[in-house]
Z-matrix of the N, CA and C atoms (Angstrom, degrees):
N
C 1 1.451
C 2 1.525 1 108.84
N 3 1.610 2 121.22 1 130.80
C 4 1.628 3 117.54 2 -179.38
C 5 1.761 4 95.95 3 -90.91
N 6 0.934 5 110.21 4 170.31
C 7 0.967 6 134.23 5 -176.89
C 8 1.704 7 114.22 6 -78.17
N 9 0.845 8 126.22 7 -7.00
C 10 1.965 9 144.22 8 153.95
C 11 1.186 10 86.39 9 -52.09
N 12 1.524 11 122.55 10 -59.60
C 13 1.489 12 117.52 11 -136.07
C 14 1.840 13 93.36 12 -78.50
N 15 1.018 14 102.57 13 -5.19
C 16 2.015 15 87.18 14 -164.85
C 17 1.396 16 107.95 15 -91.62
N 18 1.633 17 99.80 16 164.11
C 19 1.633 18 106.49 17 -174.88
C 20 1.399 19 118.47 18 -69.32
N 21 1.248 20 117.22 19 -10.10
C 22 1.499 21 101.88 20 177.15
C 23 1.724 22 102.54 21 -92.21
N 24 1.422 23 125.08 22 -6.63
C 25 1.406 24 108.32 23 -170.70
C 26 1.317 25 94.64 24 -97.37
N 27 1.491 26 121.60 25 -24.43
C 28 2.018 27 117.70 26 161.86
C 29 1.430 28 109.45 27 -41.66
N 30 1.425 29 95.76 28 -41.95
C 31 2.050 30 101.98 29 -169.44
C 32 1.102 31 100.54 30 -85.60
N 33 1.180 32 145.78 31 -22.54
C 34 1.656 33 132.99 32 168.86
C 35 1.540 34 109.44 33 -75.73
N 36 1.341 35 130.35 34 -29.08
C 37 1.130 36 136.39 35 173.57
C 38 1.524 37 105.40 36 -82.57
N 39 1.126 38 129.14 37 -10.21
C 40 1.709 39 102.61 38 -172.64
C 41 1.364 40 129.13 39 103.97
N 42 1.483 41 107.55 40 -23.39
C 43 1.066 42 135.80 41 -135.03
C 44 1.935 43 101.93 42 -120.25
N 45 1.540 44 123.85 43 35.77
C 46 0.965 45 122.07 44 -144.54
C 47 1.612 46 90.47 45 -95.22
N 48 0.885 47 133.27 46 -67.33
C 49 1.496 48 140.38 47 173.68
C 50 1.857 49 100.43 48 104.54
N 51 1.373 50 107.47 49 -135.83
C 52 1.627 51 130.28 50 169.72
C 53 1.212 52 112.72 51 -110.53
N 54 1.463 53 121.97 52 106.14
C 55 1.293 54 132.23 53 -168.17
C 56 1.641 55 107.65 54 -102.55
N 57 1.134 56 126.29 55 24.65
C 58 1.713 57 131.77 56 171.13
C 59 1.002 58 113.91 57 -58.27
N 60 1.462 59 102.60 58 -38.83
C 61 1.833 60 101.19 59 -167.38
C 62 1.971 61 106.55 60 -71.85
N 63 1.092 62 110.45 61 7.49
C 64 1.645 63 106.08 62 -175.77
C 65 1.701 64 94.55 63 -116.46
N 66 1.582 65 127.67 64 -1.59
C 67 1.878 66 122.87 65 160.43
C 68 1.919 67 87.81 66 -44.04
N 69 1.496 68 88.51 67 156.47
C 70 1.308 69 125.17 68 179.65
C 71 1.858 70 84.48 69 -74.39
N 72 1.095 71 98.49 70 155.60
C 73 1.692 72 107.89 71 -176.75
C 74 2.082 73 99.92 72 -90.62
N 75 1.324 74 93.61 73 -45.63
C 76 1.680 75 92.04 74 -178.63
C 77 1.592 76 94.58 75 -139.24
N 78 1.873 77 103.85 76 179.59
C 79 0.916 78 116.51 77 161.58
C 80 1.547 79 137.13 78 -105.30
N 81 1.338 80 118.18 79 67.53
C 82 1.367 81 95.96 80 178.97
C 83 1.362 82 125.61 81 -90.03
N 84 1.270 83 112.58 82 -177.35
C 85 1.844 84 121.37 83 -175.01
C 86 1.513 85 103.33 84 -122.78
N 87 1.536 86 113.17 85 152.21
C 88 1.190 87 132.07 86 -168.62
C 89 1.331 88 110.04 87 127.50
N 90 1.646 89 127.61 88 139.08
C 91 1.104 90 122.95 89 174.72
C 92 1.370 91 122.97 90 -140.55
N 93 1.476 92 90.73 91 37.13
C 94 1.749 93 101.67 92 177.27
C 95 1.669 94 122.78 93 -77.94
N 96 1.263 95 104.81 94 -26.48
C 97 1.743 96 114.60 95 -172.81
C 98 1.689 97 94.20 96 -81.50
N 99 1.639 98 118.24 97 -41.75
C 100 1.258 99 142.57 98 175.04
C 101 1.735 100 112.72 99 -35.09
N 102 1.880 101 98.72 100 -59.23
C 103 1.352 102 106.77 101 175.60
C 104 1.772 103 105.38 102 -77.04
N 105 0.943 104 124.65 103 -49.58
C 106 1.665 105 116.22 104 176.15
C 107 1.697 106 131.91 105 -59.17
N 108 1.302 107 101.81 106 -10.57
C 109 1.590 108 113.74 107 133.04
C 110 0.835 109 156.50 108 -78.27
N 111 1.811 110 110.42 109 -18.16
C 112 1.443 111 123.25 110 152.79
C 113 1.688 112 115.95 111 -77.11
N 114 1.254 113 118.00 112 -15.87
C 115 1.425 114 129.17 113 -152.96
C 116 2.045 115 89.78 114 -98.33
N 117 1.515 116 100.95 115 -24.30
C 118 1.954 117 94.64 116 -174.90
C 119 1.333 118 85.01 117 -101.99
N 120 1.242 119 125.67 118 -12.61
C 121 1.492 120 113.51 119 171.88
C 122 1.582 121 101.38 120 -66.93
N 123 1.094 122 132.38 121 -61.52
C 124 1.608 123 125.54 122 -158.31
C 125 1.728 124 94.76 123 -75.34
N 126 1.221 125 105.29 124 -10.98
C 127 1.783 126 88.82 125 177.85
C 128 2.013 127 113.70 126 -98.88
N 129 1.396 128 100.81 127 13.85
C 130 1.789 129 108.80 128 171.18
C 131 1.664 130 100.39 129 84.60
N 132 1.515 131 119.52 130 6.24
C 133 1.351 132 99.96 131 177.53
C 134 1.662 133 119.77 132 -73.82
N 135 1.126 134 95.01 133 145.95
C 136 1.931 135 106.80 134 -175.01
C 137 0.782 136 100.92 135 -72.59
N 138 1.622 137 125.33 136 -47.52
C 139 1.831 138 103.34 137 -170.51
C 140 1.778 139 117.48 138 -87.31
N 141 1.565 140 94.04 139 25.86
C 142 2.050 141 99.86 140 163.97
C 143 1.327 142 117.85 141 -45.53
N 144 1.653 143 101.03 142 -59.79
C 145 1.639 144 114.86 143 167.49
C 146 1.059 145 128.39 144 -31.86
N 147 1.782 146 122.88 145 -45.19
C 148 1.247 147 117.64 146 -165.63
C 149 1.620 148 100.34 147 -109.20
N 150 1.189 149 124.51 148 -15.35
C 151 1.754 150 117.62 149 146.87
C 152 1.709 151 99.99 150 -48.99
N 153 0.979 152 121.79 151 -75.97
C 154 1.608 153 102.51 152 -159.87
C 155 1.519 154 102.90 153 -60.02
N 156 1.191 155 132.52 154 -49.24
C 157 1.429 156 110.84 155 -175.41
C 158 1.781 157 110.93 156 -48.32
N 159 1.254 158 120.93 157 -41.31
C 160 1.337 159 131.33 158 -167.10
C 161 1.666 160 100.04 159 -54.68
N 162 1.671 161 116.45 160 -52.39
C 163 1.066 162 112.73 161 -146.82
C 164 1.523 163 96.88 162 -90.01
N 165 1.779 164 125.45 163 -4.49
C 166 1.167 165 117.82 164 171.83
C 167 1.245 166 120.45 165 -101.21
N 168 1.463 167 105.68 166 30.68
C 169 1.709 168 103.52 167 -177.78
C 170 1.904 169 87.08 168 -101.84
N 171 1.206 170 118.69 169 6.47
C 172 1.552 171 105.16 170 167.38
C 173 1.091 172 102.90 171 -147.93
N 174 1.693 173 141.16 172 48.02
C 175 1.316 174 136.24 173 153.26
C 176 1.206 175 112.77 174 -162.99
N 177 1.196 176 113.41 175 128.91
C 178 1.836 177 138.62 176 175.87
C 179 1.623 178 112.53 177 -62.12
N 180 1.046 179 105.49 178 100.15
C 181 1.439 180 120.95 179 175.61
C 182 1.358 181 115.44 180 -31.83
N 183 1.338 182 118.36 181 -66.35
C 184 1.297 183 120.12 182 -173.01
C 185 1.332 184 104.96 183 -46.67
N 186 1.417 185 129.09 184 -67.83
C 187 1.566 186 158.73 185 150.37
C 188 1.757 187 97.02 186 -5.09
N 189 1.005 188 119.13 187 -4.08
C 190 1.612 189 103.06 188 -156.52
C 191 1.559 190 99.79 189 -137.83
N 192 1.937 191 119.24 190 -32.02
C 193 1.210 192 145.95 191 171.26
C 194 1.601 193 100.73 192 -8.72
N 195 1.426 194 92.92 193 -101.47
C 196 1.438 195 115.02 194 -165.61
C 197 2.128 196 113.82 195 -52.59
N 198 0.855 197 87.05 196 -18.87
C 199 1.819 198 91.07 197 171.86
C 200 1.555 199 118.40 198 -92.87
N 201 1.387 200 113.57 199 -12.67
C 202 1.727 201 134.82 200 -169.63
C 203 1.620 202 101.28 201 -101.25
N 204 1.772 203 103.18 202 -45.57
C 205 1.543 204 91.77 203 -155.63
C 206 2.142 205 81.03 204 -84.92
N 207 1.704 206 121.88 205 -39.42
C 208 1.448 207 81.72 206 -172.50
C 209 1.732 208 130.77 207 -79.06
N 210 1.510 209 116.10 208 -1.19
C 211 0.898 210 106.84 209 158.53
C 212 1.795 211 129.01 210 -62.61
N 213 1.249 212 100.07 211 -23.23
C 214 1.499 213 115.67 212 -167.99
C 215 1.662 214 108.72 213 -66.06
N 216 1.600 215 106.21 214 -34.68
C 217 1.613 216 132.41 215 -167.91
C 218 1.599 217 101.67 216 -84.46
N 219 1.843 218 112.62 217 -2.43
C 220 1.852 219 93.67 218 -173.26
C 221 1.732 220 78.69 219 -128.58
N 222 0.990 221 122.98 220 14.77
C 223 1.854 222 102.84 221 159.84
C 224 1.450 223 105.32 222 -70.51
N 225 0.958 224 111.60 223 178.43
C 226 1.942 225 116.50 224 -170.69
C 227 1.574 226 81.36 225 -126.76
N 228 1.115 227 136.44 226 -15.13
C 229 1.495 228 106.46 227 172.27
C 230 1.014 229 99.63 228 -119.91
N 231 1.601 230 140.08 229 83.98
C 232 1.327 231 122.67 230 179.79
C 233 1.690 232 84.56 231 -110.60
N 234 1.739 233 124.66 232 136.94
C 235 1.416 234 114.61 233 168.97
C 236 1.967 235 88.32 234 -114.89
N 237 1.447 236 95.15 235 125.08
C 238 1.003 237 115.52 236 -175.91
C 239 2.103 238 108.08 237 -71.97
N 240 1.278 239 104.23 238 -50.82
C 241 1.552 240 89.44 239 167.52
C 242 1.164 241 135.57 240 -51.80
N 243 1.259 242 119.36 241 -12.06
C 244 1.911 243 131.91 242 178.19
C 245 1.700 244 92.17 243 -64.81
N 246 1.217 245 122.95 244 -44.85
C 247 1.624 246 135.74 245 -154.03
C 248 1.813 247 94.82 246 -72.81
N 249 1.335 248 118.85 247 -19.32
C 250 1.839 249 105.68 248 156.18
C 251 0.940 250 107.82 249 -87.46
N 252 1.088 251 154.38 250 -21.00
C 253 1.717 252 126.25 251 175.84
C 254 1.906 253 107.50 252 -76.97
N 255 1.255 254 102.24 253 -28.39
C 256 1.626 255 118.86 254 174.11
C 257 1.125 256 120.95 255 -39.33
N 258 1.582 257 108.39 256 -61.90
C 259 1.042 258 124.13 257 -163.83
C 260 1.402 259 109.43 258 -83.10
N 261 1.221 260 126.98 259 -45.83
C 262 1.694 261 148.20 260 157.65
C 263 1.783 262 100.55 261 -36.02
N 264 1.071 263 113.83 262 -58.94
C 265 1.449 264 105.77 263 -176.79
C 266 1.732 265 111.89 264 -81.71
N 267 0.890 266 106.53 265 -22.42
C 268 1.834 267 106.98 266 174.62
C 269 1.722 268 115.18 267 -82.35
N 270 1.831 269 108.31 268 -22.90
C 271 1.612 270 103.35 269 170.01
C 272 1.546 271 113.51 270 -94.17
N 273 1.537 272 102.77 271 -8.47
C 274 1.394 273 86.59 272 -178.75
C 275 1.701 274 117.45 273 -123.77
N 276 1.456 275 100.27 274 -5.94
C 277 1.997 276 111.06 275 -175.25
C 278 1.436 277 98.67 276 -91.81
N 279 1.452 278 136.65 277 -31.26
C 280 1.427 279 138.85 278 -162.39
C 281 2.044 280 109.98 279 -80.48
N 282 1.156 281 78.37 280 171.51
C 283 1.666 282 92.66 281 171.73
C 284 1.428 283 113.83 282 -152.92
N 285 1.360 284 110.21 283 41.81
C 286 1.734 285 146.79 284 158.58
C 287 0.947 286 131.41 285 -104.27
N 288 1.559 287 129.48 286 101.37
C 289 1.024 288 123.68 287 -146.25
C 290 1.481 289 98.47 288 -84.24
N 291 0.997 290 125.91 289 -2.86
C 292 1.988 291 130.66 290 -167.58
C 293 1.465 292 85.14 291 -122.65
N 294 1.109 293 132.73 292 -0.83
C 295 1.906 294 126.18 293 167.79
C 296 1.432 295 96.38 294 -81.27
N 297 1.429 296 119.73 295 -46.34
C 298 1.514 297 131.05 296 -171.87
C 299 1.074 298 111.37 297 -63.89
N 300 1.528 299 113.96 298 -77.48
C 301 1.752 300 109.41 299 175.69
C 302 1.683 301 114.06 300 -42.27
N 303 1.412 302 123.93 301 -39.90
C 304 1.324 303 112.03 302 168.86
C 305 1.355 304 142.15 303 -60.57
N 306 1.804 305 100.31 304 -19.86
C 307 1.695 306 120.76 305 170.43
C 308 2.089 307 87.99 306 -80.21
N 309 1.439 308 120.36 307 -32.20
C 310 1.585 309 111.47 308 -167.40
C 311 2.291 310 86.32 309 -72.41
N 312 0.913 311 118.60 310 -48.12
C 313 1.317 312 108.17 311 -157.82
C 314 1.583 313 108.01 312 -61.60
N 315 1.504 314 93.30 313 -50.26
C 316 1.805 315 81.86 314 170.17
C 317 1.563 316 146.30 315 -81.27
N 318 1.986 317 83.83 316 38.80
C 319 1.852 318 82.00 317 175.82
C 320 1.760 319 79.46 318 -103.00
N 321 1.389 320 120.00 319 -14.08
C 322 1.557 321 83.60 320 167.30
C 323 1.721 322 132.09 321 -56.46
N 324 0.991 323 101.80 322 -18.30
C 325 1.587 324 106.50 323 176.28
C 326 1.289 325 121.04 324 -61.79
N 327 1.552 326 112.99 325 -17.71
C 328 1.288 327 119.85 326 168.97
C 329 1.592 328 115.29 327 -132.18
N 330 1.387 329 117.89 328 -173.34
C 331 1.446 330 129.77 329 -170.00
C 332 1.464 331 90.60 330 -85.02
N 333 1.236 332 130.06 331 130.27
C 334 1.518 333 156.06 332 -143.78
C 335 2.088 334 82.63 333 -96.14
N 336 1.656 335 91.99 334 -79.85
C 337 1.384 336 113.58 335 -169.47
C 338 1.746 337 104.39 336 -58.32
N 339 0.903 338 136.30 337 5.07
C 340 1.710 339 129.45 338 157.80
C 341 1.421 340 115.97 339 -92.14
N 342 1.879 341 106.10 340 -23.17
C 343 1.737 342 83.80 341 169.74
C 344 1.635 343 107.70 342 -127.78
N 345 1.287 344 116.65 343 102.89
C 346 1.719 345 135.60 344 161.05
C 347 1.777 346 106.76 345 -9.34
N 348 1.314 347 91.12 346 -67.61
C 349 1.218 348 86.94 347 -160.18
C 350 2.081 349 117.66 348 -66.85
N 351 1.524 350 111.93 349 -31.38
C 352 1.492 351 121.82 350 -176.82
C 353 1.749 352 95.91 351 -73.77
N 354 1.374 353 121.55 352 -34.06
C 355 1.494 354 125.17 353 163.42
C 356 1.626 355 114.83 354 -57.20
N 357 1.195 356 122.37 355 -68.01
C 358 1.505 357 122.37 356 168.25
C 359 1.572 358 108.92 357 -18.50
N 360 1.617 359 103.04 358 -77.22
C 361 1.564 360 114.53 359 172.92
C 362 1.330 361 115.13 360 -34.75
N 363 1.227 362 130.36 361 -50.81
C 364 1.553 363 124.76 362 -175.42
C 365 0.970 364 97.50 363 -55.79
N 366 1.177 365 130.96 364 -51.76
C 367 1.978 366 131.56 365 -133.60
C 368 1.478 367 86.54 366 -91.66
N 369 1.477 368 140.42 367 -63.91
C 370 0.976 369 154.80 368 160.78
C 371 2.008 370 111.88 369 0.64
N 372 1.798 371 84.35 370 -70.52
C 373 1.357 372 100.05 371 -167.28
C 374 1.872 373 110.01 372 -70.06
N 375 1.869 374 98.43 373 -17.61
C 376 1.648 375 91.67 374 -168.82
C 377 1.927 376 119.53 375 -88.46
N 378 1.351 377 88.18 376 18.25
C 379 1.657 378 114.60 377 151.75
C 380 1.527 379 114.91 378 -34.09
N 381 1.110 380 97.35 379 -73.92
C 382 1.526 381 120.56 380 -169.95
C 383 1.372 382 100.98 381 -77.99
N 384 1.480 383 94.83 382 147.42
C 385 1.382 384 118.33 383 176.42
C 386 1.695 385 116.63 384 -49.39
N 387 1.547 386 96.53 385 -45.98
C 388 1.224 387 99.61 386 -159.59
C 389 1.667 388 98.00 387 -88.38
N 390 1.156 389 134.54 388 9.11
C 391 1.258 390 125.52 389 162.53
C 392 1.700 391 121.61 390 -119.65
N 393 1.502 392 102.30 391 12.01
C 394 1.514 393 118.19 392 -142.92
C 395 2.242 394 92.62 393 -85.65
N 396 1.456 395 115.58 394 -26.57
C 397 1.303 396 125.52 395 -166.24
C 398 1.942 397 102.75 396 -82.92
N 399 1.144 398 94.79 397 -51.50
C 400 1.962 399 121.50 398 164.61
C 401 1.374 400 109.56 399 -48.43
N 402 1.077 401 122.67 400 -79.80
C 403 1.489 402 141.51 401 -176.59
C 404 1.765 403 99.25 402 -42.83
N 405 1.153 404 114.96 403 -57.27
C 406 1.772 405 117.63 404 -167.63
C 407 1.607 406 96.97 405 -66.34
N 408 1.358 407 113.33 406 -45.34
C 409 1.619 408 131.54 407 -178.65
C 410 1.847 409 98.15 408 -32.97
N 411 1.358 410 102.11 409 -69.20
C 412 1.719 411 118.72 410 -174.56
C 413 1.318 412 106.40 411 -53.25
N 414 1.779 413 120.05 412 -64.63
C 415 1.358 414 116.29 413 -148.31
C 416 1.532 415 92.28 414 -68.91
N 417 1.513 416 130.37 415 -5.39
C 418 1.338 417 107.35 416 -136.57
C 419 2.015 418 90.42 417 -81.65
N 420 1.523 419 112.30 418 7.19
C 421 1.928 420 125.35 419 177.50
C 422 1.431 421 97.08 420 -87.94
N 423 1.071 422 129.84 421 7.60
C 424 1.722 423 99.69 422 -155.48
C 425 2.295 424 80.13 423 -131.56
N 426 1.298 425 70.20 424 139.42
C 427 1.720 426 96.85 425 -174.89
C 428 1.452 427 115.64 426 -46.87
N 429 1.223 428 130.64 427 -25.95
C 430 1.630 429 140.43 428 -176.32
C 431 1.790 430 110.19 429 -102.91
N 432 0.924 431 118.96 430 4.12
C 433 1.443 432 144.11 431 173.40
C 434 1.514 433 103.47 432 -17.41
N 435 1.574 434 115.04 433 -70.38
C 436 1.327 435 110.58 434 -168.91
C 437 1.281 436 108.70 435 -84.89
N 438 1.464 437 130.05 436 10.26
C 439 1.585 438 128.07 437 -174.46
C 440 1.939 439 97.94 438 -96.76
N 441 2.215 440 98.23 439 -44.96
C 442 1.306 441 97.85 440 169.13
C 443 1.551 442 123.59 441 -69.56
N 444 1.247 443 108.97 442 -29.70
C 445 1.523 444 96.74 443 168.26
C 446 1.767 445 125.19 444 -36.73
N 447 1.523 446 89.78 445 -68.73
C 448 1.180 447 133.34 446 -171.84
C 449 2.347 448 97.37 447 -36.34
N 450 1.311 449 89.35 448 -45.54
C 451 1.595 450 90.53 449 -167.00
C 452 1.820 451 101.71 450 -105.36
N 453 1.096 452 101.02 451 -4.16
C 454 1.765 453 105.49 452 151.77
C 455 1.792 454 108.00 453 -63.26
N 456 1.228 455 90.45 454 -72.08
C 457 1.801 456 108.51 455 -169.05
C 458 2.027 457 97.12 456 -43.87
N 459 1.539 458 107.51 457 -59.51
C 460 1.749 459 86.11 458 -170.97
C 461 1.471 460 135.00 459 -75.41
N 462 1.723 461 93.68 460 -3.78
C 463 1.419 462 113.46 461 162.12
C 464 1.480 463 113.96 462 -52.18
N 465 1.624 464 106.02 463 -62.08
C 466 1.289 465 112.71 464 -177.36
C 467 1.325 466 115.47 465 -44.17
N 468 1.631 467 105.30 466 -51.43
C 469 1.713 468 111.14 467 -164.71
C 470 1.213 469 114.65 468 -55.19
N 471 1.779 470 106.15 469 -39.85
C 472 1.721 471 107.42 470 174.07
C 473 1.450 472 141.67 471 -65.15
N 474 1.837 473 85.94 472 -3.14
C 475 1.239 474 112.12 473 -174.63
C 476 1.224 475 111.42 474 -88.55
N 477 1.311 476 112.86 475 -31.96
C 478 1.491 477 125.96 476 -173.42
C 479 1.790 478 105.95 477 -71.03
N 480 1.279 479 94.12 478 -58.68
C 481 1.993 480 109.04 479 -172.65
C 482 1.970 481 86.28 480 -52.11
């Protein structure tokens, strides 16, 4: 998949339409296929990307959080800086909407306000409805909070009229 094709470059273009058809189909639990996509991620494999899209066409991110991030915290090699380019390429290369919120959850793992660009993406993505509860969740750490609120919310409104 290029990167044209993903939902945040529809939403930078304008061009967002009805994005339902990219909900996770079900919910299951387990986060072993979950961690072995982050694990070919830190080793440069290409098809990392399409493990996580694969494994979020049947599990709810949020739903999956707290069992992903503490397994993630007892590997002995976890390098936590790999997890910004991760997250940056999973909110903005995918066309999953639970690939996205999962690239949005793991900028908690890091300081939001040190990287511009994985911040942009949040604020960007919390447009939309379907990222609009997530998105406020994150920025609500980062020092400009009520200015980004503030230009979340009239985005929306203009979106609405």
């Amino acid at each position: 998949m290029s990167r044209k094709d993903s939902i945040y470059q529809r939403l930078i273009e304008n061009k967002i339409g009805d994005i339902t058809e990219y909900r996770a189909k079900e919910d299951r639990t387990g986060t072993e296929e979950l961690l072995k996509a982050v694990m070919d991620y830190y080793e440069r494999d290409k098809e990392s990307i399409a493990e996580f899209t694969e494994y979020f066409r049947y599990h709810i991110a949020e739903n999956i959080w707290d069992e992903f991030s503490a397994r993630l915290f007892s590997l002995e090699e976890f390098k936590e800086d790999r997890l910004v380019g991760l997250s940056i390429l999973l909110m903005r290369d995918t066309n999953s909407i639970e690939c996205i919120k999962f690239g949005m959850l793991l900028t908690q793992l890091y300081i939001l306000d040190n990287v511009p660009a994985a911040f942009k993406i949040v604020a960007d993505l919390a447009v939309l409805d379907e990222f609009y509860d997530l998105g406020i969740k994150i920025l609500k750490n980062v020092r400009i909070f009520p200015v980004i609120r503030d230009s979340i919310d009239r985005k929306r409104d203009y979106e609405i009229r």
